[in-house]
C-alpha positions in Angstrom: 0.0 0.0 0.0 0.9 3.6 -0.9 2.3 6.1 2.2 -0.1 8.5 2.5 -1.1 8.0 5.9 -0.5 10.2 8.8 0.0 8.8 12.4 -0.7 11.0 15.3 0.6 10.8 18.9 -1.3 12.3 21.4 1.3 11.5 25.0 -1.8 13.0 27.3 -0.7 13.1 31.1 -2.3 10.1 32.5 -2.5 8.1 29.0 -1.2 8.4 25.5 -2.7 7.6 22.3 -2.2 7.3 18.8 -4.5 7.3 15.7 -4.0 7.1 11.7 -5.8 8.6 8.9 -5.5 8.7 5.0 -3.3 12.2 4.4 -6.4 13.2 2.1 -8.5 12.8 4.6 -9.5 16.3 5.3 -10.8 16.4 0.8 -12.1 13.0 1.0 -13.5 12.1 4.3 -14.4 8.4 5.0 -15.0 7.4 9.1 -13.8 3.4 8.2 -10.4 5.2 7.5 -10.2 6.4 11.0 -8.2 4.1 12.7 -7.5 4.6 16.4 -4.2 2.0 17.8 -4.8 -0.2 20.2 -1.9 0.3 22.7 -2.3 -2.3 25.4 -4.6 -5.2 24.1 -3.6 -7.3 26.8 -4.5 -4.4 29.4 -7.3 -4.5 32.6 -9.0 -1.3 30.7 -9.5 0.8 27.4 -7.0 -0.9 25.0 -6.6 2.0 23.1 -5.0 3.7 26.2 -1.4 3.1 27.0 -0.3 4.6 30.8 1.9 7.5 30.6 4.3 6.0 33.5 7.9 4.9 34.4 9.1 3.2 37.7 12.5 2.6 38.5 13.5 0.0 40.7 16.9 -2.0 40.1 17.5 -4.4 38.2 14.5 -2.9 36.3 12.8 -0.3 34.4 9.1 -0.8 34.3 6.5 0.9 32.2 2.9 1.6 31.9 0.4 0.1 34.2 3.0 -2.6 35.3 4.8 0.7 36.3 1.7 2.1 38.4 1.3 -1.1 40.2 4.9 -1.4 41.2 4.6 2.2 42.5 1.5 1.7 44.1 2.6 -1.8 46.1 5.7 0.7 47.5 3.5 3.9 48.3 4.6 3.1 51.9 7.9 3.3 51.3 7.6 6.8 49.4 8.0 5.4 45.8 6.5 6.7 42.7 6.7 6.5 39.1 7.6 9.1 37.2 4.2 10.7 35.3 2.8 14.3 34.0 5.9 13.9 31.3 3.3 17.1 29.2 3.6 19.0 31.8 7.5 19.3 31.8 6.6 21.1 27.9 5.5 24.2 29.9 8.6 24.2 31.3 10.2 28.2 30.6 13.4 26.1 30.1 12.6 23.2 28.3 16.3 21.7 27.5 17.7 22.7 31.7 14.6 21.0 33.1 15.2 17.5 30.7 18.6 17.6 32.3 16.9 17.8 35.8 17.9 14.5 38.3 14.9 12.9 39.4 14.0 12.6 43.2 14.9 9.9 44.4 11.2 8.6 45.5 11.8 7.9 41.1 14.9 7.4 40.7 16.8 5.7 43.7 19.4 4.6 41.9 20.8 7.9 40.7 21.1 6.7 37.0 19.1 9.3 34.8 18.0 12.7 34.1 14.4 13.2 33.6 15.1 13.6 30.0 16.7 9.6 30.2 13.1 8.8 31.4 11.4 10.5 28.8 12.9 9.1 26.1 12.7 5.6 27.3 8.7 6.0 28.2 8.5 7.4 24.4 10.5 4.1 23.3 7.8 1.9 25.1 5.4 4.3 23.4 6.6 3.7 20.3 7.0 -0.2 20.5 3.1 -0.3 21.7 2.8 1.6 18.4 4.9 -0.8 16.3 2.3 -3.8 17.6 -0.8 -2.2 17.5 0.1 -1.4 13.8 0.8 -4.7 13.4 -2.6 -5.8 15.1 -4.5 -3.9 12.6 -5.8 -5.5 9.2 -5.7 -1.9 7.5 -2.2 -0.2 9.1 -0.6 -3.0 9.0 -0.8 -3.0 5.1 0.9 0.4 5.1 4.4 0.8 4.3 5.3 4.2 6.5 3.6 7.4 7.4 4.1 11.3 8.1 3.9 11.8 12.0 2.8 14.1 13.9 2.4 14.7 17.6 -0.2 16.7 19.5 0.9 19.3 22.4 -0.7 21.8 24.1 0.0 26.0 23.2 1.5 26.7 26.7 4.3 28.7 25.4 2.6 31.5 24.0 2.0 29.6 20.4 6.0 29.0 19.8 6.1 25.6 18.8 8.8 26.2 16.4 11.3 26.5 19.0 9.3 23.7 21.7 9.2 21.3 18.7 12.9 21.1 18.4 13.3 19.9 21.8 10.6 17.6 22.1 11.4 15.9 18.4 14.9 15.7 19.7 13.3 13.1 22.4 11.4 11.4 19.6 14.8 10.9 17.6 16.1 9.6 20.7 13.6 6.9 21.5 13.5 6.0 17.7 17.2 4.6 18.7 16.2 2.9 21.9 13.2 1.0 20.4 15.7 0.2 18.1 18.2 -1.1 20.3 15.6 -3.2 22.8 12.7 -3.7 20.4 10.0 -5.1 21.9 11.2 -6.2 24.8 10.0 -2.4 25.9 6.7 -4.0 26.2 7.7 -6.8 28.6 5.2 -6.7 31.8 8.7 -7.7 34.2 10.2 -4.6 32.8 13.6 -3.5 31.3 17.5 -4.2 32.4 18.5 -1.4 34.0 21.9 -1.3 32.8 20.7 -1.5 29.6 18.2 1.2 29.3 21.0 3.2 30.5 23.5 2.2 27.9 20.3 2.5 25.5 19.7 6.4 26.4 23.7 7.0 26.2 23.6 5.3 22.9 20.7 7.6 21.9 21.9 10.7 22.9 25.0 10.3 21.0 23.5 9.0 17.9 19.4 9.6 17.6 17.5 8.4 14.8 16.7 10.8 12.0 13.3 12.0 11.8 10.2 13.8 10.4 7.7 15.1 12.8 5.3 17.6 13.2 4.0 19.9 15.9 0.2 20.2 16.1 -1.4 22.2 18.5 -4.3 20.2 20.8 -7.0 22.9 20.4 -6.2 22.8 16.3 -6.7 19.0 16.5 -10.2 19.1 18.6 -11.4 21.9 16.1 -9.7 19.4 13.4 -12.2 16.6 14.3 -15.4 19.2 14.9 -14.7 21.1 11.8 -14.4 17.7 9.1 -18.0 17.1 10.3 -19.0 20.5 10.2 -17.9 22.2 6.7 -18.0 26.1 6.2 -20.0 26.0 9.8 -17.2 26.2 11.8 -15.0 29.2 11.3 -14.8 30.3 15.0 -14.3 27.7 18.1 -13.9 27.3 21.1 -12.3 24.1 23.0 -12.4 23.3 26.7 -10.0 20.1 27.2 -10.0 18.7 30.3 -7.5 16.1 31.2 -6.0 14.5 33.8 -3.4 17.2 34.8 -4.6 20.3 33.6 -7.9 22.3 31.8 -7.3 24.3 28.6 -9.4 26.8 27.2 -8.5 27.7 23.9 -10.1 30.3 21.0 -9.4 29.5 17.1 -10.8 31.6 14.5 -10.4 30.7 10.9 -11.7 28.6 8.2 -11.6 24.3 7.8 -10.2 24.7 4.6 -7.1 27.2 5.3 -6.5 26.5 8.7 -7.1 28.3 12.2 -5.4 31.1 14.4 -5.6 31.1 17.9 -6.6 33.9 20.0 -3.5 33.8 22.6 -5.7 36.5 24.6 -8.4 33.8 25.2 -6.3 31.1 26.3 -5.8 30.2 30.3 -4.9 26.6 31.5 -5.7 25.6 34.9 -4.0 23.5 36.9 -6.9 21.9 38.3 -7.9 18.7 36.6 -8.9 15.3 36.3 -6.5 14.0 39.2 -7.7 17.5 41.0 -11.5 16.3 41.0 -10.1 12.4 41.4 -8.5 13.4 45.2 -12.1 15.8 46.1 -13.7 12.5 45.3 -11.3 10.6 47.8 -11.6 12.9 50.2 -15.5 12.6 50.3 -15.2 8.9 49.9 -13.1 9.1 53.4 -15.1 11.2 55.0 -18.4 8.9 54.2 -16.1 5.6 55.5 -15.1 6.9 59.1 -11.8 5.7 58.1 -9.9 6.7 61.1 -6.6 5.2 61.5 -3.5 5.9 58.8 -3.6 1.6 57.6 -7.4 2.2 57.2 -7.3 5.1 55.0 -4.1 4.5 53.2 -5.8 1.0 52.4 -9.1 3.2 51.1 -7.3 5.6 49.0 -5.7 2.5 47.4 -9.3 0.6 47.0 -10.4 3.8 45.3 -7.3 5.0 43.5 -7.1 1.6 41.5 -10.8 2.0 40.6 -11.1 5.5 40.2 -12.1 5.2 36.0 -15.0 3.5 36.3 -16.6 5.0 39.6 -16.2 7.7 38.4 -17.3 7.1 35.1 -20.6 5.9 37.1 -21.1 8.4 39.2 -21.2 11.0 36.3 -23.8 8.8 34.1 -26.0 7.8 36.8 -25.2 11.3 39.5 -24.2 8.5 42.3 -21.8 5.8 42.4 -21.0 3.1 45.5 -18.3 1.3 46.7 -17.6 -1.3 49.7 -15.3 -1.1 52.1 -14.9 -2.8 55.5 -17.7 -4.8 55.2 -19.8 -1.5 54.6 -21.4 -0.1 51.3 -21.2 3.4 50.8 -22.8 5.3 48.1 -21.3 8.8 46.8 -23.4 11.0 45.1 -22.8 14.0 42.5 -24.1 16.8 44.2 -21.4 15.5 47.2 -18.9 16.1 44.7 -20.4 20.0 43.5 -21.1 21.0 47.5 -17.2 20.2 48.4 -15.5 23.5 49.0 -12.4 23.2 46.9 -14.7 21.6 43.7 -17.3 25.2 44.3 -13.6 27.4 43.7 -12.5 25.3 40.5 -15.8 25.4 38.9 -16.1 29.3 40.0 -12.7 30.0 38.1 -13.7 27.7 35.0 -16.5 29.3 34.3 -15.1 32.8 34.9 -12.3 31.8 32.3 -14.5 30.0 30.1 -17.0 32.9 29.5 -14.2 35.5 29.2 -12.7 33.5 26.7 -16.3 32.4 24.5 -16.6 37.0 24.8 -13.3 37.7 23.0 -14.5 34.8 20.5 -18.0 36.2 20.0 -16.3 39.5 19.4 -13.7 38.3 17.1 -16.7 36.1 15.3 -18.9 39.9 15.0 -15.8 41.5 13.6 -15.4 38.3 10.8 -19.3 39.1 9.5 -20.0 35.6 11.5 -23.2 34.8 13.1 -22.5 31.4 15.0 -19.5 30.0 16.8 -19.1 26.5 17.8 -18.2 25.0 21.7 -16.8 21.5 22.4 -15.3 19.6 25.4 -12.5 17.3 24.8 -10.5 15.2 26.9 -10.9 12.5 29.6 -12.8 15.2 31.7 -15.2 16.0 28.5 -18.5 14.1 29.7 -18.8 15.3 32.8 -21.4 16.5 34.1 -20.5 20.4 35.1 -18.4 20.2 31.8 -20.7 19.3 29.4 -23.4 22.4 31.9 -20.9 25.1 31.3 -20.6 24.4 27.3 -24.4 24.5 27.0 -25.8 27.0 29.0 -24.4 30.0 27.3 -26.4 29.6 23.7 -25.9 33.5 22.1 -23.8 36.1 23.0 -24.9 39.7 21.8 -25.9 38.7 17.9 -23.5 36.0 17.8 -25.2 32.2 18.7 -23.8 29.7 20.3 -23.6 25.9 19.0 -22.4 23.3 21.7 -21.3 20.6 20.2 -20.9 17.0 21.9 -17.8 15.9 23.1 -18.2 12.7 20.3 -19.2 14.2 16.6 -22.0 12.3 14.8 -19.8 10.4 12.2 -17.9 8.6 14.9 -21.2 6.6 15.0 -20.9 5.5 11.8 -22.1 1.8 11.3 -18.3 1.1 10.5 -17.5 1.1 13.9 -20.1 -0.7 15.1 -20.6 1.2 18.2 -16.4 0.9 19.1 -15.2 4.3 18.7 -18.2 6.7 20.1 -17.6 5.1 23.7 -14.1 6.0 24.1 -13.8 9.3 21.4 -13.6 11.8 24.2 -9.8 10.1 25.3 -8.9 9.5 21.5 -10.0 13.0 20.3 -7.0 14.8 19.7 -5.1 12.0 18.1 -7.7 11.3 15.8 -7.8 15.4 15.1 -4.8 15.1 14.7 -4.5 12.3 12.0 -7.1 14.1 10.2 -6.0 17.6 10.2 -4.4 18.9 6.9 -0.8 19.9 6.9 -1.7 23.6 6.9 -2.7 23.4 10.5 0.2 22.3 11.8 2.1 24.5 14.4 5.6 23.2 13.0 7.7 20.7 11.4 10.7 19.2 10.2 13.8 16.9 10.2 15.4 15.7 13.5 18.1 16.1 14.1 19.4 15.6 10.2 17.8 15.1 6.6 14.6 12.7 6.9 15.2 9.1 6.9 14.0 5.8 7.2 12.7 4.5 10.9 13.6 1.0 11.7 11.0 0.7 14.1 8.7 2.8 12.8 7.1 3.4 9.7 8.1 6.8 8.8 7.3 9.3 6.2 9.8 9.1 3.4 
């Protein structure tokens, strides 16, 4: 098969993802050619997410969930895995803060710099990526692709110079997947000593590549916009995640591409594992937990289940758990009376409204009558989300459209009711598979002319 494919990385703070999409995509738009990766088929939950974590513990180097559980069975002993890795792009420093030494609650054994850590966890990315191409009857016909990853805007819009650093890791990890192969994805982990010869290896000789820079909010209007035609020439984006909540403004037009309205953008650094502890906290309150083994045994109980009670508590407005023989129920408004939860969704909204007014304005100035509103993100059906998006529905002249967190055509019968469930987590790698190279923040050859991956297909 021919290489016009794009492949889009999406490394989100608690998961990544990846997705693929014919490069014509965006002129000739077909929902069976949507084609999310499944990351970790062999996993306890969504096999299209892949856990954005790294434990070190010698001998080993452990990744993804097999790194969480490691972490979590020495939480007593003040161990944890190394996660957030997006939030280190905010960094005002990028290049000093990758040289950073890890605490040593990561790293005990003093053997890498955050950035060693990075690029191994982008080498097990990129091995889950090798297999789940593999896995699939479509992908695994194709012979390379142009790549892309997704990132937020946190650097007031200068992805040229971010991109350079973070493609720099990608070039690195191209050469540890190399070295280790799939061995990456081995639940007992990775020889210590030889991830760290790996990451030397890598430093001093990374893989050329091609990659581009797209920005998250230009992937979520991406995947609104392909549905939407001529409609959508101002948006607005609300992604909530598990680290932070990013309101972004684009104005523009599907077929040229979008401009952001840096004026309009705020990122808070309240999210998904900000409304995950308020829930805990409730939870612990309800239990009468009273002793440190009781609730450190609780927080445990509802850490490891935290997906899908809270995914049930947003559906249904009440969720339950047991715990010491006793069942104790949780319900939403327990959640929207807590104290701390009341300030987060007061400073949401605030920023949230100021930025939909500078849109509206910027929409009146354009000669448009309509702008459009979506949630992305892990956070995306919930509840007080999904309430903020739709209660505003005109401001002055200009209406408001909210549109759901999962577009229409990712019902389409050739998914047969696969993709809709989990669309709010895949979002911006599927945006950003489909968007067309005009939208892209940046691009171009690490750290040399473009040239073949040997682990990757790559765009030639």
């Amino acid at each position: 098969m021919s290489s016009g494919w794009v492949l889009c990385i999406d490394f989100g703070t608690a998961f990544s993802k990846a997705a693929a999409a014919p490069r014509a995509s965006w002129e000739r738009f077909s929902p069976a050619s949507v084609r999310p990766l499944m990351l970790d088929p062999a996993g306890a939950g969504n096999p299209f997410l892949l856990d954005s974590a790294v434990f070190v513990e010698a001998p080993h180097v452990l990744f993804g969930s097999a790194a969480i559980a490691r972490a979590d069975a020495l939480a007593q002993e003040k161990r944890a895995a190394l996660r957030s890795f997006k939030t280190l792009l905010s960094a005002g420093d990028l290049e000093r803060a990758l040289e950073t030494v890890p605490p040593a609650s990561i790293d005990p054994t003093r053997s890498f710099v955050l950035r060693d850590l990075i690029v191994l966890y982008l080498a097990y990315l990129q091995a889950a990526m090798v297999r789940g191409l593999a896995a699939d009857r479509m992908l695994s016909q194709v012979d390379s692709f142009e790549r892309r990853y997704a990132a937020p805007a946190w650097r007031g819009g200068d992805g040229a110079r971010m991109h350079g650093a973070v493609a720099g890791l990608f070039a690195e990890a191209e050469t540890v997947c190399r070295n280790i192969g799939q061995r990456l994805l081995d639940p007992a982990g990775v020889d210590l000593e030889a991830a760290r010869e790996a990451v030397r290896a890598a430093r001093a000789a990374p893989t050329p590549i091609q990659i581009g820079l797209i920005f998250e909010a230009t992937a979520a209007a991406a995947y609104t916009a392909i549905g939407l035609g001529s409609a959508a020439t101002h948006l607005a984006v609300l992604d909530m995640g598990a680290g932070t909540t990013d309101i972004t403004a684009l104005a523009g037009q599907a077929a040229k591409g979008y401009h952001e309205l840096p004026q309009a953008r705020v990122t808070l650094k309240q999210a998904g594992d900000f409304i995950d502890n308020i829930i805990v906290n409730v939870a612990l309150a309800k239990s009468r937990a009273k002793t440190p083994q009781a609730q450190t045994a609780l927080w445990r109980m509802l850490k490891s289940e935290m997906r899908d009670f809270k995914e049930a508590l947003f559906a249904s407005g009440h969720a339950s758990f047991r715990f010491d023989g006793r069942t104790l129920k949780i319900a939403l408004r327990d959640l929207e009376q807590d104290r701390d939860f009341r300030g987060f969704a007061g400073t949401l909204g605030e920023a949230y409204q100021h930025a939909m007014k500078l849109l509206a304005d910027e929409a009146r100035a354009d000669g448009a009558t309509e702008l459009q509103s979506v949630a992305v993100g892990g956070g995306a059906a919930a509840p007080f989300i999904q309430n903020l998006i739709k209660r505003t529905n005109k401001i002055g002249k200009v209406k408001v459209m909210a549109r759901p967190a999962t577009p229409d055509w990712a019902h389409a019968a050739e998914f047969a009711g696969n993709l809709a469930p989990v669309f709010p987590q895949l979002a911006i790698a599927i945006g950003g598979a489909l968007a067309p190279e005009g939208m892209l923040a940046a691009r171009g050859s690490i750290p040399a002319a473009s040239a073949r991956s040997e682990t990757l297909p790559a765009r030639d």
